[in-house]
Structure formats: structure tokens, C-alpha cells
N, C-alpha and C positions, 0 to 999 in steps of 0.2 A: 504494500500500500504506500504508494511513492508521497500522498499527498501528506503521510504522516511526517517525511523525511526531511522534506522541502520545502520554503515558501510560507509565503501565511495560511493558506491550507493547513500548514503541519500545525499551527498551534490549535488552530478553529478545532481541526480533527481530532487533536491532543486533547481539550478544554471538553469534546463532547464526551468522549470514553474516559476522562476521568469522574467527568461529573454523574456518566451514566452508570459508572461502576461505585461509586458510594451509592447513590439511588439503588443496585441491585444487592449489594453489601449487604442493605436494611432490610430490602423486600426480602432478598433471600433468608437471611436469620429470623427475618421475623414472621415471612408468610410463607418461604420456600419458593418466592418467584421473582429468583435472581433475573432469569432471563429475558423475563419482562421487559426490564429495561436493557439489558446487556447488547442482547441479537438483535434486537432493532438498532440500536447505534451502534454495531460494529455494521452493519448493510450499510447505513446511512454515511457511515465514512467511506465504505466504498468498494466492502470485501464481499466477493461472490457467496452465497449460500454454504457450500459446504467449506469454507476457508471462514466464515463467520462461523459455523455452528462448530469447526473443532479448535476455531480459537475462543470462541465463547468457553468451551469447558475446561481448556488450558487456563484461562484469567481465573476461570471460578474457584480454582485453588486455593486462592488465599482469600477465598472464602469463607472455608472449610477453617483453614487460621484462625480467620479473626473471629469465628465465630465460636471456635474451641476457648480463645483466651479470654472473651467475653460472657463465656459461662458455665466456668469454673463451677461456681455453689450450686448452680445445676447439676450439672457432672458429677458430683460427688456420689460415691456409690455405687456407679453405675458401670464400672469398667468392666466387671465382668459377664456386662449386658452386653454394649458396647463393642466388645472384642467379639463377641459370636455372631451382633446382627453385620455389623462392621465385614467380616469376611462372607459375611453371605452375600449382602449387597456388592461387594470388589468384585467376586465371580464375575454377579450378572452385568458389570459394569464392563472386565473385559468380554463376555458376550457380545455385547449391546456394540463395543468397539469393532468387534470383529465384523458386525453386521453392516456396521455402516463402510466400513474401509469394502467391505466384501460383496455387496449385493444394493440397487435402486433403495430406494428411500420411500418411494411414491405412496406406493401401499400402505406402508407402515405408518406416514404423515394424514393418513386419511383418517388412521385409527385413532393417531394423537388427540386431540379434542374432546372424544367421546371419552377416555383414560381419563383426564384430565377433570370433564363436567363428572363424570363418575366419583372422582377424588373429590372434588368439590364438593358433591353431594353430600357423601359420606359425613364430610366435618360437620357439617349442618344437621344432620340427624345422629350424630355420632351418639347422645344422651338414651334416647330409645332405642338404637342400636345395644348401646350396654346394657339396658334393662333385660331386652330381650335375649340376649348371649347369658347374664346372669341366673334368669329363669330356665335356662335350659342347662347350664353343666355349673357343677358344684368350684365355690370360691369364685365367683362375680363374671370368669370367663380368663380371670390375670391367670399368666403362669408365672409360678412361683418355685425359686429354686432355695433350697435351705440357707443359702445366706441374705434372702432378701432379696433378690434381683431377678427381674422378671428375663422369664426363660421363651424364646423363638419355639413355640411348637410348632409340629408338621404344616399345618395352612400359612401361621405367619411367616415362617420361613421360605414357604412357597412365594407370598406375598410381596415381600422385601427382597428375595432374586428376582422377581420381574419388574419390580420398579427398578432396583439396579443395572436392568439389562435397558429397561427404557431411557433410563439418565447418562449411561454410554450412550447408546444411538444416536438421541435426541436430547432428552436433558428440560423441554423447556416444563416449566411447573412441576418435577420430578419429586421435588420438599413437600408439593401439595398432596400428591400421592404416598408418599413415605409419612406423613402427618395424619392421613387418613387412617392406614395401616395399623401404626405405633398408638392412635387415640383411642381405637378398639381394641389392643390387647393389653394394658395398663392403666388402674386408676388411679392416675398421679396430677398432681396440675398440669396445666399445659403449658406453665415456662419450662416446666421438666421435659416434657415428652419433646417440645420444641427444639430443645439443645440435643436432646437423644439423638433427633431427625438430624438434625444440622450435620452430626458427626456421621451417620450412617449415610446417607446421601452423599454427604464427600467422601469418603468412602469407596463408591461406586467411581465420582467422579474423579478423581487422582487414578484411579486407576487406568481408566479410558485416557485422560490425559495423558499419562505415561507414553501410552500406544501412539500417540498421534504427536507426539513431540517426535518421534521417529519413523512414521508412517504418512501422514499429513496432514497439509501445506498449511500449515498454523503462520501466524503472523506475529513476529514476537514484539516488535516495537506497539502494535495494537494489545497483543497479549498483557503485553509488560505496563502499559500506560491504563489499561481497564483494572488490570489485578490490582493495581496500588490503591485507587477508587476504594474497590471491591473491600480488601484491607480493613479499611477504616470504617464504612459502612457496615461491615459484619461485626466488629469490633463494638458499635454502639448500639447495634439490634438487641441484645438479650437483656440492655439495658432498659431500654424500651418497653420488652413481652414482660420483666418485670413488674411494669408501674400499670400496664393498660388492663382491665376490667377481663378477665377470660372471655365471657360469652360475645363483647362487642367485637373484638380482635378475631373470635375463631369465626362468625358472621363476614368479617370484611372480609376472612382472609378467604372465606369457600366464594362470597361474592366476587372478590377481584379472582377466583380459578377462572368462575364463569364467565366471567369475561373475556379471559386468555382462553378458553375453549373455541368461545362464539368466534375470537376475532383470528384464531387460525382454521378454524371449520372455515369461514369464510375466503381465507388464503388458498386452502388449499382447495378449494369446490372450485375457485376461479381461475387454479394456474392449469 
């Protein structure tokens, strides 16, 4: 992306992916919808579709960062959650990598959306969702391992490799799906389950990244000038989910999914 390099273009283009990578920093720690803002301002500077979407999840990295050092008191406890959902999700992340370096996109971009308004849904009725998993299997639906930490059984495990395979692929609102998941198997507040996500989602995503810092055509001066954004914005998100009221935060956050659903079901039904 030459306009990054050179000219006043470079700062304009520089000024957009930083500002639009704090803006995803937030959204991502605190709604899971980094790319919200991300992939639309790496296009807008000027990077074709698949050069946007694997440098989109290359910057997302230090996402994953700031969003670990921003919550810590969340985190507590949880490592040996953590570390199980954590490799479940890297699987399906190099999956997801493999598919996208490996095979059309087209198909899979059609599905994205419906995944997405799906996740959305989910958070929104997440409350009778648990009602109803607790009336049906003993101890509310949580798995529970003898030291306190809730344990991935067979469905959520299921669950959490294929959102990990979708966040290699694609990635976009992949937090919104992983939030949906993580809300049903755990009754913990939701700054908790939200930091859970943050780490397991990058997770997936570092992984994929990995792949494509070697496989492709990532853009690093974009990479580099979005991640730093990203950095700081993820960094002051958990600060955030802290202080805001749970129910109006998990409403905005299934609200703005559905949004990101409508406005790529629309992308993709028209290209």
C-alpha cells in the first residue's frame, strides 16, 4: 500500500488505521467487533479484500494484548479454563487459515451473516436460554471441574472449534460468537466471560496470523500502524465492561452483531 509510504496520502492513510484501530481495540474487548471498524478502513486505504482480511487479523494481535493486560482481575482463576478452551479454538483457527489460503471464500461469506445474526441472537436471549439448559441437566448446565473452573464439554468444545475455524477464515464478529458460546456454558458476570472470550478468540486468531505472516500478502506498515491503535483500545475496553450496567452492554453488543450481519448479508447478496 504505497499511499501508506509516501506523500500526504501516507499520513491521511496512517491517521485513518490508527484511529480505526483504537475504535476496534474497544469494540473488540468490549463487544468482540474489532473488525467492525478495522476491515472497512484497511479497504478504505486501499488494500484489496483478501490483503485486508489477513492483515486485518495480523493487527488484531495486539488485540488479544491489550486486552489480556486490561483484565487481569478478570483473568484470575481462570487459567486452567483458559488453556483448554484456548487450544481448542488455535486448532480451528489454523483450520479456518488453511481454508482461506486453500479454497474460494464465496460460499463460506454467504454463510457469515446468518453465524453472526445467530451469535447475536443468542446474547439476547442468553437469560432463558440458561433457564432452560438448567431445567434440563443437573448444576444450572456450568461445567465444573474440582478446582472451580468451568470445564469445555463435548458440545462447547464443538462450539469454540468452529468459531475458531470461522475467526481464521474470516474473523469478522468472531468475539460475538465466542460471547454467545462462553454466556451459555458459565454463570459468571459478563466482565468475566468477556475477558474469557477476548483470550480465547485471540487465541484462534494469533494462530491464523502466524500462517499468513508466511503465506499471505499481509501488509505490514498497515498491519503495524492498525495494531498500535488496536493496542490501546483493547487496553481501555475491560475498563469500560467494568463500569457499564451488564444487560444494556450485552443488548448493544447482540444489537450492533445485527447490524454487522445485515450490512454484510447485504455485501455479499450484491457482489
Amino acid at each position: 500500500m504505497a499511499e501508506l509510504i509516501t506523500g500526504h496520502p501516507a499520513l491521511a492513510s496512517a491517521a485513518l488505521l490508527l484511529a480505526a484501530g483504537i475504535a476496534a481495540g474497544l469494540a473488540g474487548s468490549i463487544a468482540g467487533l474489532a473488525s467492525l471498524f478495522s476491515y472497512p478502513a484497511l479497504l478504505a486505504a486501499g488494500l484489496p479484500p483478501v490483503a485486508a482480511n489477513v492483515t486485518n487479523t495480523v493487527a488484531l494481535f495486539s488485540n488479544t494484548v491489550g486486552t489480556a493486560a486490561g483484565s487481569r482481575a478478570e483473568l484470575r482463576g481462570q487459567r486452567r479454563r483458559l488453556m483448554r478452551l484456548a487450544c481448542v479454538a488455535a486448532l480451528g483457527g489454523a483450520i479456518g487459515a488453511a481454508l482461506l489460503l486453500g479454497t474460494p471464500s464465496s460460499a463460506f461469506e454467504l454463510a457469515v451473516p446468518w453465524l453472526i445474526a445467530l451469535g447475536s441472537v443468542l446474547i439476547l436471549v442468553r437469560e432463558p436460554l440458561r433457564r432452560l439448559i438448567a431445567k434440563r441437566r443437573p448444576g444450572g448446565g456450568t461445567y465444573v471441574d474440582p478446582d472451580g473452573s468451568a470445564l469445555p464439554g463435548l458440545p462447547m468444545t464443538g462450539a469454540v472449534l468452529l468459531v475458531g475455524l470461522y475467526g481464521g477464515y474470516f474473523g469478522a464478529a468472531a468475539g460475538v460468537l465466542m460471547l454467545a458460546v462462553l454466556s451459555l456454558s458459565a454463570a459468571e458476570p459478563l466482565p468475566v466471560t468477556n475477558a474469557v472470550k477476548n483470550i480465547v478468540t485471540g487465541a484462534a486468531n494469533v494462530t491464523a496470523a502466524v500462517a499468513y505472516a508466511f503465506l499471505a500478502p499481509v501488509d505490514w506498515m498497515a498491519a503495524l500502524t492498525l495494531g498500535i491503535g488496536c493496542l490501546v483500545g483493547a487496553w481501555v475496553g475491560p475498563a469500560v465492561v467494568r463500569r457499564v450496567p451488564e444487560t444494556p452492554l450485552r443488548v448493544t453488543v447482540a444489537l450492533a452483531g445485527l447490524g454487522l450481519a445485515w450490512s454484510l448479508w447485504r455485501d455479499a447478496t450484491a457482489s
